[in-house]
N, C-alpha and C positions, 0 to 999 in steps of 0.2 A: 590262712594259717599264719600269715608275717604280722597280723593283727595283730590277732591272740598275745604272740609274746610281747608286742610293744606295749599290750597293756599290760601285763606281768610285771615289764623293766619298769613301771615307775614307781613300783613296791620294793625296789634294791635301793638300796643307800649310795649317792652319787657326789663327786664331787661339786661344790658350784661355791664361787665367789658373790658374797652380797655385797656391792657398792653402796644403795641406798639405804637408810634405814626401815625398818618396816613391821609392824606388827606380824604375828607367826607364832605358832609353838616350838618349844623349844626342849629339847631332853635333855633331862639332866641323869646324875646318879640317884637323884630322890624320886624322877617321875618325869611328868611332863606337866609343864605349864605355859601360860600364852602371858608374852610380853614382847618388849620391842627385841627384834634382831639388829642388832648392831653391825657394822658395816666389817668383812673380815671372811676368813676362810669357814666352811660350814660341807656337812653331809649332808645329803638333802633328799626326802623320801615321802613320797603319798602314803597318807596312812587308813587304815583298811577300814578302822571303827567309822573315824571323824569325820573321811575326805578330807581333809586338805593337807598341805605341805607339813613335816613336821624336822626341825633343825637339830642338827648333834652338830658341837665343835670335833672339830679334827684332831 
């Protein structure tokens, strides 16, 4: 049962600091598009379509 939800939580939007720079998608107000993440505070959430990580600024 404690599984389950851990996989649910990485579908919430979470705090997380990017130090490095890194390729990633990124949300904007127009959508989403894949380009570099720049090093700085960031939301950070699995996303359900793509798989992978998808970045909103705070």
């Amino acid at each position: 049962m404690g599984g389950r939800r851990a996989h649910r939580d990485v579908y919430q939007w979470r705090p997380r600091i990017v130090m490095i720079p890194r390729f990633g998608m990124m949300v904007t107000r127009d959508g989403a598009r894949s380009g570099l993440i720049l090093p700085g505070r960031y939301l950070v959430r699995k996303s359900r379509t793509m798989g992978q990580m998808m970045y909103r600024r705070t």
